[in-house]
Residue frames relative to the residue before (quaternion, step in Angstrom):
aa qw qx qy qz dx dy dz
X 1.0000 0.0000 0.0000 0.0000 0.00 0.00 0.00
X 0.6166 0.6057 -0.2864 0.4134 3.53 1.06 -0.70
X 0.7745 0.3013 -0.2935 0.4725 3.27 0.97 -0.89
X 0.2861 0.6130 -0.5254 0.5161 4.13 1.28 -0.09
X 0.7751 0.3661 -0.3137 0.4083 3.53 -0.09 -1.45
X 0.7489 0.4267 -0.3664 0.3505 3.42 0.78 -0.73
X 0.5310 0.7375 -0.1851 0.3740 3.34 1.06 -0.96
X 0.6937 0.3291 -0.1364 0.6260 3.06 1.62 -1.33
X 0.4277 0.6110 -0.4545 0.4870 3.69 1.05 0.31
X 0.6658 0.6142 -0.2652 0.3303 3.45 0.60 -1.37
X 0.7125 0.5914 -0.1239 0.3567 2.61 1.07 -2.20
X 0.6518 0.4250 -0.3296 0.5347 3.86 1.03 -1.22
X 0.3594 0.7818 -0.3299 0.3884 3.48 1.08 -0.99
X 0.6414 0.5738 -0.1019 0.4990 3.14 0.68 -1.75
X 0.8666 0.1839 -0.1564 0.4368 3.33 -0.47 -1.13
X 0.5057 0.5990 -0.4915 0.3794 3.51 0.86 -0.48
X 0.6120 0.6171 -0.1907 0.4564 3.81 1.37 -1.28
X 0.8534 0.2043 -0.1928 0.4391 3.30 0.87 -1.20
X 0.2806 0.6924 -0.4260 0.5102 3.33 1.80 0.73
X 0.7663 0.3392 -0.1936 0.5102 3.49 -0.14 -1.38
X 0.3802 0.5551 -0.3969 0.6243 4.39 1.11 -0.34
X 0.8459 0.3345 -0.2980 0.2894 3.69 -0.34 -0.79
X 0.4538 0.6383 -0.3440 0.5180 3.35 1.56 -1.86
X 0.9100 0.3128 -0.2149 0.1671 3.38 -0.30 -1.58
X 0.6479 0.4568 -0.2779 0.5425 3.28 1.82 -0.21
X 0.2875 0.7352 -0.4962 0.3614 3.41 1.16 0.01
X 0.6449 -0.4314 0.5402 0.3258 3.69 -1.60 0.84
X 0.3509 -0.5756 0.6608 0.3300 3.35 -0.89 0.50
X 0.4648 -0.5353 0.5324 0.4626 4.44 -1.03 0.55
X 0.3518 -0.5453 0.6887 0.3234 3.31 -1.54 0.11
X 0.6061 -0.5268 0.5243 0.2833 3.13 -2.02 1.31
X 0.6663 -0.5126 0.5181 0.1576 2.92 -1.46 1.10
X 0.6233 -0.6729 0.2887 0.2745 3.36 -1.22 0.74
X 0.6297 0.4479 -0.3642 0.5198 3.70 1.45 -0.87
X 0.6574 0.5373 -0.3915 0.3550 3.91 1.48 -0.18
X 0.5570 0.5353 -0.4105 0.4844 3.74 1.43 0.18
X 0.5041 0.5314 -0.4911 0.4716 3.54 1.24 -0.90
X 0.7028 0.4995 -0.4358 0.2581 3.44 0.05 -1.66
X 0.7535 0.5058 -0.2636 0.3270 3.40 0.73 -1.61
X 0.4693 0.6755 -0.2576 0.5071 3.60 1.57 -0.52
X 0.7795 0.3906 -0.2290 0.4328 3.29 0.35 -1.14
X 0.4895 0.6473 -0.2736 0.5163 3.38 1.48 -1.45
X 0.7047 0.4437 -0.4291 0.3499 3.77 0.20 -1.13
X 0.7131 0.6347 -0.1686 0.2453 3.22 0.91 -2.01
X 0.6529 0.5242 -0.2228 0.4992 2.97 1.57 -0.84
X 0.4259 0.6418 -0.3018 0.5618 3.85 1.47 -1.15
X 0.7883 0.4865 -0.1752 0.3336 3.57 0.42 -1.14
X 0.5886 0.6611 -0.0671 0.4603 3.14 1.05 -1.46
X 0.8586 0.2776 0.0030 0.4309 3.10 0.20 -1.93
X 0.3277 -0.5774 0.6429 0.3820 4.36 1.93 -0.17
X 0.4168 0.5507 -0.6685 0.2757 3.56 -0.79 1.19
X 0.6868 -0.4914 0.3536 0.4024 3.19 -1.28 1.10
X 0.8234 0.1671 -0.1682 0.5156 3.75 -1.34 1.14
X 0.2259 0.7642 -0.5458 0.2589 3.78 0.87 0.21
X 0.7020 0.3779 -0.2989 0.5245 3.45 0.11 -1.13
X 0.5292 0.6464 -0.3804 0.3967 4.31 0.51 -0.90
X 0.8454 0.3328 -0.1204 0.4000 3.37 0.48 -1.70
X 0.6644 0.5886 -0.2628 0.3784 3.17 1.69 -0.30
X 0.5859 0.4392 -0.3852 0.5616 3.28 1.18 -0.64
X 0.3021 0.7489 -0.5037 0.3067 3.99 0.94 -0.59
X 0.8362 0.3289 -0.0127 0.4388 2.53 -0.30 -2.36
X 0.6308 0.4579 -0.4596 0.4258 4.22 0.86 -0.69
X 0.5331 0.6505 -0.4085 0.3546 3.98 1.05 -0.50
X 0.6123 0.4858 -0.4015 0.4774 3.78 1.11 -1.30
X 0.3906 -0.6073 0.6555 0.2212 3.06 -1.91 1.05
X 0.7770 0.5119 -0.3365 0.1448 3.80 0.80 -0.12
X 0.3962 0.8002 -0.3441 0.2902 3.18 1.69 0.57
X 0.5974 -0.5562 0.4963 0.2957 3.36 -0.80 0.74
X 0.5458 -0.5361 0.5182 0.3824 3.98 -1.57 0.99
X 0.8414 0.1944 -0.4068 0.2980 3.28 0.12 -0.55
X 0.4377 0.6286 -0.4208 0.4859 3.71 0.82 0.66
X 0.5759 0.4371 -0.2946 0.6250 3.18 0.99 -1.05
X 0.6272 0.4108 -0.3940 0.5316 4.26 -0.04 -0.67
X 0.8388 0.3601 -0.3595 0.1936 3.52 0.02 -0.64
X 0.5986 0.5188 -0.2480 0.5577 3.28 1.88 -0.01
X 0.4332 0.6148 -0.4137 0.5130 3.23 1.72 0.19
X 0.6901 0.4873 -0.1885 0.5007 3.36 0.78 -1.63
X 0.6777 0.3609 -0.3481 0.5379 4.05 1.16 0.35
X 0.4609 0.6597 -0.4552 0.3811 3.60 1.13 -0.46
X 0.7045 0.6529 -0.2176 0.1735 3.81 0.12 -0.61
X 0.4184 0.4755 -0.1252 0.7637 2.81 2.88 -0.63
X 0.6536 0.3055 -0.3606 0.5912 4.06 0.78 0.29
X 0.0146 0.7723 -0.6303 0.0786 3.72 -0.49 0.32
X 0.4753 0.6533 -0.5042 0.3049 3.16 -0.80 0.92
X 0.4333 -0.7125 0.3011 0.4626 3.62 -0.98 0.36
X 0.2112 0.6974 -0.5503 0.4077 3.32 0.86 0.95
X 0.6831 0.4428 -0.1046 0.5713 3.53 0.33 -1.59
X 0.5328 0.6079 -0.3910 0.4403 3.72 0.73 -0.42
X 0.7337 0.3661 -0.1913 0.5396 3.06 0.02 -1.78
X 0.6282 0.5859 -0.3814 0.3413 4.16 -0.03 -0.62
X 0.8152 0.3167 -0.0847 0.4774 3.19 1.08 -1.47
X 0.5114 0.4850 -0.4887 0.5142 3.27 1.49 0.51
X 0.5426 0.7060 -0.2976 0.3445 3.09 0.81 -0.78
X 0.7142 0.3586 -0.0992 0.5929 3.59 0.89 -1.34
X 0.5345 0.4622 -0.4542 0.5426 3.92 1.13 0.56
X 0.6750 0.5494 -0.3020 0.3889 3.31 0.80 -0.65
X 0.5566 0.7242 -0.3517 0.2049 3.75 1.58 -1.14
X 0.2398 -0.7200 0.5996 0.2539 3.61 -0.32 0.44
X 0.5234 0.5800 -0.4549 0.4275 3.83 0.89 -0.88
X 0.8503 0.2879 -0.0594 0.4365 3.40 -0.36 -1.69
X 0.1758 -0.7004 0.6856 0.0921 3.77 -0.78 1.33
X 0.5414 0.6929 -0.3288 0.3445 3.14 0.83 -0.73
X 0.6273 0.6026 -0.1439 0.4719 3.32 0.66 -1.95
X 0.6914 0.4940 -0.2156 0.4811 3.60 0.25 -1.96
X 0.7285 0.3200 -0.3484 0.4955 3.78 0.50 0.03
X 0.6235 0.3931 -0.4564 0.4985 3.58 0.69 -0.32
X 0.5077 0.6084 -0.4470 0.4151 3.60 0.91 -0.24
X 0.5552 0.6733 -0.2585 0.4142 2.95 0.59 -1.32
X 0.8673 0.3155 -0.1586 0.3508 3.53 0.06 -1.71
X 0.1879 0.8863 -0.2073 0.3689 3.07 2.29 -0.06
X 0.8086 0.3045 0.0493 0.5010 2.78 0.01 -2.09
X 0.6352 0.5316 -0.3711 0.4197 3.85 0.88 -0.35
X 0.5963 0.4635 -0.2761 0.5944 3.62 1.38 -0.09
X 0.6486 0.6663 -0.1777 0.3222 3.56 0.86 -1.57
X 0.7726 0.1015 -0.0273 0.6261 3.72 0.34 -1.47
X 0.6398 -0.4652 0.5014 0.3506 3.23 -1.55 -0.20
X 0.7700 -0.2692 0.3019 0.4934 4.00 -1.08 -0.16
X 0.7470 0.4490 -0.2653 0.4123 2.86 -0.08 -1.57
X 0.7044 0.4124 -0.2227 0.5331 3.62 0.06 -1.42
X 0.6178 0.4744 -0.4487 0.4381 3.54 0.52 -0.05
X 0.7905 0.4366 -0.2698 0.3342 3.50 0.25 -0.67
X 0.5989 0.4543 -0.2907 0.5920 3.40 2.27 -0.08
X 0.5987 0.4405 -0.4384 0.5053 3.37 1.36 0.50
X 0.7900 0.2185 -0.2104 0.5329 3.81 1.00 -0.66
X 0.5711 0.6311 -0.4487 0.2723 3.18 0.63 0.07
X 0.4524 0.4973 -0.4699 0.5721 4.08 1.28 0.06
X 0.6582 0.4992 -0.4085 0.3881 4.01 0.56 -0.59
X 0.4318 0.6436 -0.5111 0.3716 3.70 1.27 0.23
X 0.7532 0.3586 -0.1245 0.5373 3.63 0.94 -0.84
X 0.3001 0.7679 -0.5171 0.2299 3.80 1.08 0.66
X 0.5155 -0.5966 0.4416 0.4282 3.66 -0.61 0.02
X 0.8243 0.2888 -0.2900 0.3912 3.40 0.82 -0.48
X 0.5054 -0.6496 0.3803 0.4218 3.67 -0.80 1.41
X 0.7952 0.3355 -0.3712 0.3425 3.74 -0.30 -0.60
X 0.4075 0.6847 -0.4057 0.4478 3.15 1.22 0.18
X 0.6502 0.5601 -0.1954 0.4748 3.25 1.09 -1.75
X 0.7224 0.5779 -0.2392 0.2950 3.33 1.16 -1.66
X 0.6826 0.4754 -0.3177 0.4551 3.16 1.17 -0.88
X 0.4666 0.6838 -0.4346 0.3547 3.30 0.66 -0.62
X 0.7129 0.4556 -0.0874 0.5259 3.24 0.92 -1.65
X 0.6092 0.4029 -0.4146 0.5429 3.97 0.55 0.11
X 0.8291 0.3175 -0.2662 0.3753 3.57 0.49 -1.18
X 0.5797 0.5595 -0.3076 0.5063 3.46 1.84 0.35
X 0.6453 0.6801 -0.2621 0.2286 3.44 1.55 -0.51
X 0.7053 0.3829 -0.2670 0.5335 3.97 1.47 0.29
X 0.3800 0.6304 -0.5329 0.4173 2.98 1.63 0.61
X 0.5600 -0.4942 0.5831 0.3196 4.16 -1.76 0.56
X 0.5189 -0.6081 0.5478 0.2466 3.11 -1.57 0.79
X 0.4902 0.5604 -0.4919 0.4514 3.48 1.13 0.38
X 0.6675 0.5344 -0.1977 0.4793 3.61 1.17 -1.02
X 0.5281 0.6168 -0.3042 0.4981 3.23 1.15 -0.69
X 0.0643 0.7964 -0.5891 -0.1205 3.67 0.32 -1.60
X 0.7938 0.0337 0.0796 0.6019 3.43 -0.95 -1.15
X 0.7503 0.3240 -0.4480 0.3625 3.86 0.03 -0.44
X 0.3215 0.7533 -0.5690 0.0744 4.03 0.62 -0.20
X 0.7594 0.4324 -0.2175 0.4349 3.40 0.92 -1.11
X 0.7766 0.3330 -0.4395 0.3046 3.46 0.64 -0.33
X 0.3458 0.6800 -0.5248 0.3775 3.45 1.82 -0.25
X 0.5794 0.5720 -0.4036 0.4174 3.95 0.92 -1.07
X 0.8429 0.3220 -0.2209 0.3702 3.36 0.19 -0.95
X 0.3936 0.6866 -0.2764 0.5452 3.51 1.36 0.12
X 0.6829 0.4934 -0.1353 0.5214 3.26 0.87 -1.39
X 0.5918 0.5248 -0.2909 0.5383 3.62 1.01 -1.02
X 0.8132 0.3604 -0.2734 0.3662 3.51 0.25 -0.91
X 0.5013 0.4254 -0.5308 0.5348 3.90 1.62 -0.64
X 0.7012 0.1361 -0.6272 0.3105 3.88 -0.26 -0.65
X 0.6425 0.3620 -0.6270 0.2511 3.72 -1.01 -0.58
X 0.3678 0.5257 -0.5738 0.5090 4.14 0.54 0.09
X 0.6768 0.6933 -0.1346 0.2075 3.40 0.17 -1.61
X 0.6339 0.4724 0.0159 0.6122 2.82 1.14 -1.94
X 0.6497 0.6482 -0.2536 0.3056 3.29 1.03 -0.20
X 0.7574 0.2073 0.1064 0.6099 2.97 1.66 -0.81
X 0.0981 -0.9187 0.3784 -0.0573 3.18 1.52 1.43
X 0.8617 0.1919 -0.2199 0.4151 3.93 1.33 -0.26
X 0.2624 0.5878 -0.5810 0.4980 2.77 1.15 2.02
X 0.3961 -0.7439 0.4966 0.2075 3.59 -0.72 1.70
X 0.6849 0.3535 -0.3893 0.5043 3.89 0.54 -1.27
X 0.7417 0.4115 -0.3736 0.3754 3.83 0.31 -0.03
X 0.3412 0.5645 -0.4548 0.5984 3.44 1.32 0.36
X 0.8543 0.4536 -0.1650 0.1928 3.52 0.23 -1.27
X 0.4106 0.6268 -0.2051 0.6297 2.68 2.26 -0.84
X 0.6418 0.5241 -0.3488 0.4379 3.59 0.56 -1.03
X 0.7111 0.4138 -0.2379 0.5164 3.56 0.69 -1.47
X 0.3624 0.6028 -0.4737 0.5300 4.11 0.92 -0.12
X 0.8172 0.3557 -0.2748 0.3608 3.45 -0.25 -1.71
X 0.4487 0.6181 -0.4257 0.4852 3.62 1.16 -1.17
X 0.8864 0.2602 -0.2753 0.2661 3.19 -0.48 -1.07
X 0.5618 0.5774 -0.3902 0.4459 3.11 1.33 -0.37
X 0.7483 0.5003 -0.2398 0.3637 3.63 0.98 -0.06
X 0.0621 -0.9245 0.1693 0.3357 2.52 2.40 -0.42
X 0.2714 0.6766 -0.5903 0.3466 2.60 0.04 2.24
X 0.2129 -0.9224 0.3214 0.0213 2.79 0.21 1.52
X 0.5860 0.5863 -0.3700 0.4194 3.24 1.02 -0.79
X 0.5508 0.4290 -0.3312 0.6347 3.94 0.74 -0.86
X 0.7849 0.2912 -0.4835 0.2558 3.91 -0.16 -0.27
X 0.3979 0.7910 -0.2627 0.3833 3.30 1.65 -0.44
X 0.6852 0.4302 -0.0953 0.5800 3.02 0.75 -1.87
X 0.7052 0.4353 -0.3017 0.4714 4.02 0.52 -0.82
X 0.4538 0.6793 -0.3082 0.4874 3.60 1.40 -0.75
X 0.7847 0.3628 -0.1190 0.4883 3.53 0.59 -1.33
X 0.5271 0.5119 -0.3966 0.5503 3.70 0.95 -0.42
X 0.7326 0.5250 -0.3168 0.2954 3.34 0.37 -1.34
X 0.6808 0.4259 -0.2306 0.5495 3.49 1.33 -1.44
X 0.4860 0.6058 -0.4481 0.4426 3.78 0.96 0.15
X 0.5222 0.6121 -0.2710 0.5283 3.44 1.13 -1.35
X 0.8856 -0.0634 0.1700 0.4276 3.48 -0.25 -1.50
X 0.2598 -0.8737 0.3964 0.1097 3.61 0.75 1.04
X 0.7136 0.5459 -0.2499 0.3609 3.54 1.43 -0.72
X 0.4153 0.7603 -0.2715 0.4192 3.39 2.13 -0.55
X 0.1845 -0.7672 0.6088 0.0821 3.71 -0.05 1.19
X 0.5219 0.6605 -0.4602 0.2822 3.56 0.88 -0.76
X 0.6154 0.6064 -0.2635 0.4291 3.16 1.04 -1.50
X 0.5452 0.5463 -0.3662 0.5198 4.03 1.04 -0.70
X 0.7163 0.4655 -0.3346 0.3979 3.53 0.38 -1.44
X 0.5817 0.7114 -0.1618 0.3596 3.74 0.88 -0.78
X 0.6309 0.4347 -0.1069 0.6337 3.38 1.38 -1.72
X 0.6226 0.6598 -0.3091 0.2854 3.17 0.82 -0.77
X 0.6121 0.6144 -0.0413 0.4962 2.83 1.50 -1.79
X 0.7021 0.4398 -0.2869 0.4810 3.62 0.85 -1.39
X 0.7418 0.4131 -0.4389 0.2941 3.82 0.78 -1.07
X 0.4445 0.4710 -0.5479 0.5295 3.88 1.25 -0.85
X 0.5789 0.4754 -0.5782 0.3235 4.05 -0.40 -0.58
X 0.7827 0.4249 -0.1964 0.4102 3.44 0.55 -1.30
X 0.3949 -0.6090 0.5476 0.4163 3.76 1.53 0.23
X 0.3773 0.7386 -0.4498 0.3313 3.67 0.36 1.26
X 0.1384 0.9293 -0.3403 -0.0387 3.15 1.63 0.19
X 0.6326 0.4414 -0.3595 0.5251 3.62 0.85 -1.22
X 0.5085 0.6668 -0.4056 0.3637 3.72 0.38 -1.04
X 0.7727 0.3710 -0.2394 0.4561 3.84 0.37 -1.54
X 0.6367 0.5499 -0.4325 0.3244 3.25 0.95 -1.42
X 0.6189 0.6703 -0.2918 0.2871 3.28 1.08 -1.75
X 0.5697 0.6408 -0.2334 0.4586 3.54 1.33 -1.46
X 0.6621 0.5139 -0.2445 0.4876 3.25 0.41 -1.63
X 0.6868 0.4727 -0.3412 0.4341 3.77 0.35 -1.17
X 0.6012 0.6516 -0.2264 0.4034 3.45 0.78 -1.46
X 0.8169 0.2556 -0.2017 0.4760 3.50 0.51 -1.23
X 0.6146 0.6175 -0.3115 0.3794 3.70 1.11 -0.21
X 0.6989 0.3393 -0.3048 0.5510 3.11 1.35 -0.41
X 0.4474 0.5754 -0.5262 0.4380 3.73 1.58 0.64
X 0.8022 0.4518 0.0864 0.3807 2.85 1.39 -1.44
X 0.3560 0.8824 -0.3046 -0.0438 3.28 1.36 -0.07
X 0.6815 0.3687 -0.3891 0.4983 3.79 1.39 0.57
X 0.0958 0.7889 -0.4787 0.3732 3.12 1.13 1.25
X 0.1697 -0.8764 0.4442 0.0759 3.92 0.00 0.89
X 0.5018 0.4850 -0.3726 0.6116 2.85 2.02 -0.87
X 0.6496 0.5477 -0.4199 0.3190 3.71 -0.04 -1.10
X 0.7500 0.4892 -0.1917 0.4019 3.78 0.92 -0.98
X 0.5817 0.5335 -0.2703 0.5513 3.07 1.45 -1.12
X 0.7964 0.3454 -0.2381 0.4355 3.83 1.01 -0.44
X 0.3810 0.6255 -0.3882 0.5593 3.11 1.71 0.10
X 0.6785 0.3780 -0.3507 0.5232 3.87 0.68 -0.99
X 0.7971 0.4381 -0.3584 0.2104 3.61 0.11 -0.80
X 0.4431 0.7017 -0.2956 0.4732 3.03 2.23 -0.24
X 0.7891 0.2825 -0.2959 0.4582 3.46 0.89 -0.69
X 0.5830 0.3877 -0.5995 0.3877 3.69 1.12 0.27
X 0.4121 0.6420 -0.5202 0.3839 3.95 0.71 0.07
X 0.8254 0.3293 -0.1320 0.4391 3.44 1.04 -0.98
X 0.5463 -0.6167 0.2909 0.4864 3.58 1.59 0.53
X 0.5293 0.5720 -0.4979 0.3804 3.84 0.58 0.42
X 0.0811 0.7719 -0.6295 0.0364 3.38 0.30 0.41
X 0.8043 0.4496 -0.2892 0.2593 4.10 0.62 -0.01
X 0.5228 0.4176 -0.3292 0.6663 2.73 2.27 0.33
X 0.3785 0.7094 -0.4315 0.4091 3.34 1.23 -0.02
X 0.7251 0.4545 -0.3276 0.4005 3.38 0.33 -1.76
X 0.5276 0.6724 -0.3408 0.3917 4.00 1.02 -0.69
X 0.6928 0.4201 -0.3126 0.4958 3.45 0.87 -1.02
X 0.5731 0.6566 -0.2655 0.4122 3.71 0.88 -1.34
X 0.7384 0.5063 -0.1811 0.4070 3.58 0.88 -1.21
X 0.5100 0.6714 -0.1959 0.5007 2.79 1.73 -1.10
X 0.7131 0.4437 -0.2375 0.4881 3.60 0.32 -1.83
X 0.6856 0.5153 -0.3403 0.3855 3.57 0.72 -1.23
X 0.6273 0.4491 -0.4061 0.4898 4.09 0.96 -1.20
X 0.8026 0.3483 -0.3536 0.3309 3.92 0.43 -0.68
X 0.7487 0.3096 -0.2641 0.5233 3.51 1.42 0.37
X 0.1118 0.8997 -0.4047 -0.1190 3.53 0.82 0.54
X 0.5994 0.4455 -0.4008 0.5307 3.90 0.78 0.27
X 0.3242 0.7363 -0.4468 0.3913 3.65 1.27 0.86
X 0.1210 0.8769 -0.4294 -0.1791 3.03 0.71 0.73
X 0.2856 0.6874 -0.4661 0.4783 3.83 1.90 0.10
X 0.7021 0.6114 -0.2068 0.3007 3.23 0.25 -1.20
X 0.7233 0.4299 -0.1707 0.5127 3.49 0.83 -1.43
X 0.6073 0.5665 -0.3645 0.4213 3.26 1.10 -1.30
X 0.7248 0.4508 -0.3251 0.4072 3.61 0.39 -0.91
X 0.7562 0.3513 -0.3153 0.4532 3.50 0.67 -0.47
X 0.2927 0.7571 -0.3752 0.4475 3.33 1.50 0.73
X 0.7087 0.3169 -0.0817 0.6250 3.11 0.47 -1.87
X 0.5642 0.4647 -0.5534 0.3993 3.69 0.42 -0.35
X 0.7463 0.4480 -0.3355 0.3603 3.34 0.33 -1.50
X 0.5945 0.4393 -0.3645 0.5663 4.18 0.86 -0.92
X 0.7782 0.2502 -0.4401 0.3716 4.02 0.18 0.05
X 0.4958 0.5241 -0.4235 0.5478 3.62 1.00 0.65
X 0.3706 -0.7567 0.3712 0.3903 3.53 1.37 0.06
X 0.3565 0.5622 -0.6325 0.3959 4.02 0.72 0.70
X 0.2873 -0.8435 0.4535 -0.0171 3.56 -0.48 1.00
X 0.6765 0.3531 -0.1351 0.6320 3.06 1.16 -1.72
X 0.6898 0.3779 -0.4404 0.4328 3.65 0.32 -0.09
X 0.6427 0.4660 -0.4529 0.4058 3.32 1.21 0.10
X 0.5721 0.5154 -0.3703 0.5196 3.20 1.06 -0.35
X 0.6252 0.5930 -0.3642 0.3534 3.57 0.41 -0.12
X 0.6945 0.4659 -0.2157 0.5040 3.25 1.25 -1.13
X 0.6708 0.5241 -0.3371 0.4021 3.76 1.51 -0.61
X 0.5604 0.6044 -0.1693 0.5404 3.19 1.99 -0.34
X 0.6624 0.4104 -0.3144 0.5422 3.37 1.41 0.17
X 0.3652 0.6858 -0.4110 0.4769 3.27 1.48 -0.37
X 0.7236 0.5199 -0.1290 0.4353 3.36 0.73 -1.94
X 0.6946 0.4351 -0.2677 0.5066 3.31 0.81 -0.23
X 0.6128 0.5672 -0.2700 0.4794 3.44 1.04 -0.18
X 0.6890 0.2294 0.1923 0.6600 2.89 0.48 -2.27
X 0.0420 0.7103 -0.6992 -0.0693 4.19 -0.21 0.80
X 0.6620 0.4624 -0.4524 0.3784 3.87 0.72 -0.09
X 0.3863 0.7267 -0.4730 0.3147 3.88 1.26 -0.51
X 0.1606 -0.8383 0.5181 0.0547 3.75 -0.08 0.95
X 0.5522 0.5236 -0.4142 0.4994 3.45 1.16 -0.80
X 0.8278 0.3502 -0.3027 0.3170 3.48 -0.09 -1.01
X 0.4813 0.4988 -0.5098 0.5097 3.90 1.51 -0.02
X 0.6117 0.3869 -0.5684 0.3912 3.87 0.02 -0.90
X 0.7407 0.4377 -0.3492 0.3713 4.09 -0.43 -1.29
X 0.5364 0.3222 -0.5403 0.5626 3.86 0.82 -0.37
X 0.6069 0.5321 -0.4592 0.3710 3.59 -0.18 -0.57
X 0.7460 0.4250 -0.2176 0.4643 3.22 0.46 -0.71
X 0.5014 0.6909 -0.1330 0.5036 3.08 1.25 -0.57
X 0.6570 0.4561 -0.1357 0.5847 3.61 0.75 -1.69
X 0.5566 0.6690 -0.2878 0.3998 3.70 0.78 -1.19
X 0.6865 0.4162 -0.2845 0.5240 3.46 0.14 -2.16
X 0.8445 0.1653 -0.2890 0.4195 3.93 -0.23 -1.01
X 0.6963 -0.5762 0.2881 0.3166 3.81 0.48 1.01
X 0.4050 0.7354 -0.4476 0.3078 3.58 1.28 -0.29
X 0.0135 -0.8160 0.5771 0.0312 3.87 0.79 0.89
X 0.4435 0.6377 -0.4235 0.4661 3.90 0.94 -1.02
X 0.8114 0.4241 -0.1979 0.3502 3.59 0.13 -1.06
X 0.5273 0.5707 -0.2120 0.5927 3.42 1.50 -1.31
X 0.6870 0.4028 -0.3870 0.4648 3.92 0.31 -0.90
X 0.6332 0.5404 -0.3876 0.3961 4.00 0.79 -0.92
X 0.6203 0.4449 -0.2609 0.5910 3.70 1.00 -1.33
X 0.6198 0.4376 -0.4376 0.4825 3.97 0.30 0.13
X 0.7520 0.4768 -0.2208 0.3980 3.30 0.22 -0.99
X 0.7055 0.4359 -0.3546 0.4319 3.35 1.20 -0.78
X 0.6143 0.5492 -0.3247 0.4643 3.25 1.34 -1.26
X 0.6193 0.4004 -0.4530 0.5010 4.17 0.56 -0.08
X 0.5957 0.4824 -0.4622 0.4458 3.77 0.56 -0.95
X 0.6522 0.5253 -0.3562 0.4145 3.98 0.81 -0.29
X 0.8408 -0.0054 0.1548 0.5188 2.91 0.73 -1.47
X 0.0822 -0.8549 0.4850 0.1647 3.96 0.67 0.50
X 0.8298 0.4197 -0.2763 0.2430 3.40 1.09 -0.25
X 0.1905 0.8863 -0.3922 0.1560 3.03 2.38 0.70
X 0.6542 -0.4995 0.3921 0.4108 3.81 -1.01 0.16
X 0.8314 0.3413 -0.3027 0.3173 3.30 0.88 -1.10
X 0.6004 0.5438 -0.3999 0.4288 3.20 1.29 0.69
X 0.5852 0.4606 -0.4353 0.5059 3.15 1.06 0.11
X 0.4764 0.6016 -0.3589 0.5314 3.76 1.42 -0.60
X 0.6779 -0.5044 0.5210 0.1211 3.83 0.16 -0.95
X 0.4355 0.7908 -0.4017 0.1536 3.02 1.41 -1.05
């Protein structure tokens, strides 16, 4: 009887061992479905809004293979304010998907915020020769104002690429944003006359499209037309006079043309009728810090920051900014936040 009893000790012994072995090696469950939204939504927002660990929860959530394209795009379209070779590897990664066309373009627009030039054209420049054309195409828009120094090895096929979006183009003569694109490529080739003429179709198409103004503009100074644009510019501003684009290109026209103090007027302008521009402010930033008003530049990069606390471009240049007039107190706060976001940004590992 003793040994039964023992025997049967062993035995429970046993399973109790190879019980507590399983529990502990067991798969861990996967998070319920309203617990991936949460964590999803939680990132986007972390991201969005510059909150401590932002960059942490984002690459998290960019690592899962089960997110939907358009989830996956919207945490692309925040990736560009985290830098790092974290964010690297992710956003190559999603250029490379064959699954998700979708994705591969938000990638794309990614990387046109993300790296400098250079490093841009060695990230999009193999997508010249993708199998899929709009694939190819974008490549070629988000590659198309970059120097043939930046370019390097791709200069020539971006050329031939370019040949094949316009006949695409040409294809579809009463599509306005593809008219406009078309006139883009013109001018990039500087052939003006076709962008002119394509300029005018285009605003025929869709008469309300200011973009199309900002463009002509661009081609007539190309053509040493100067009175011509100004005239234009004047013309449509006084169609248009809360036009932000129209001002905001009214200012950059006159620093092109050495006014930079009637400039800063337009800029202010563009910036009071769009104030979550954060394009906007930024330029009349640097306008205002190369006219040597400083503290008003720093002010406007400091409103950015108040808007947009995740806008990364405009913390590094205040930083830089804070620096030139010694205001280190200030520089240490804009560090500290910009690691508590992201600790592995370049310009902290750079020093900045």
């Amino acid at each position: 009887m003793p040994k039964l009893f023992r025997n049967l000790s062993l035995l429970f012994t046993l399973f109790i061992v190879l019980g507590a072995a399983w529990y502990l090696t067991r798969p861990a469950p996967a998070p319920s479905e309203p617990e991936l939204r949460h964590s999803y939504s939680r990132a986007l927002a972390q991201a969005h809004n510059g909150q401590p660990g932002a960059a942490r929860v984002l690459y998290q959530q960019l690592a899962r293979k089960d997110l939907s394209p358009i989830r996956r795009i919207s945490l692309l379209a925040e990736l560009p304010n985290y830098p790092s070779p974290q964010a690297l590897k992710l956003v190559k990664a999603d250029l490379a998907d064959g699954q998700n066309l979708l994705v591969r373009h938000g990638a794309i627009d990614a990387v046109t915020r993300l790296v400098p030039d250079a490093q841009r054209s060695l990230l999009l420049g193999p997508l010249l020769d993708d199998d899929d054309q709009e694939i190819r195409f974008h490549a070629a828009r988000a590659l198309l104002g970059l120097s043939p120094d930046d370019l390097g090895l791709y200069f020539a096929r971006l050329d031939a690429v370019l040949d094949e979006y316009v006949q695409a183009l040409l294809s579809t003569p009463d599509d306005a944003d593809g008219q406009l694109q078309l006139a883009r490529i013109y001018l990039y080739n500087d052939d003006y006359t076709q962008a002119l003429a394509t300029l005018k179709h285009a605003h025929e198409l869709a008469p309300g499209d200011l973009e199309t103004v900002a463009v002509q503009v661009r081609v007539l100074e190309k053509q040493g037309q100067n009175d011509a644009s100004r005239q234009l510019l004047a013309e449509q501003l006084i169609a248009h006079p809360d036009s932000a684009l129209l001002q905001h290109e009214l200012g950059q026209w006159l620093i092109r043309h050495g006014q930079g103090e009637y400039a800063l007027l337009a800029l202010a302008r563009a910036s009071e009728l769009e104030p979550d521009n954060s394009d906007y402010r930024y330029s009349l930033a640097v306008t205002l810090h190369q006219m040597d008003q400083v503290e008003a530049a720093q002010r406007q990069l400091d409103e950015i920051l108040r808007r947009q606390p995740a806008n990364r471009k405009a913390r590094v240049l205040l930083i830089e900014y804070w620096k030139q007039t010694g205001q280190l107190q200030n520089v240490q706060v804009l560090l500290a936040e910009l690691e508590q976001q992201n600790p592995d940004d370049p310009a902290l590992q750079q020093g900045l």
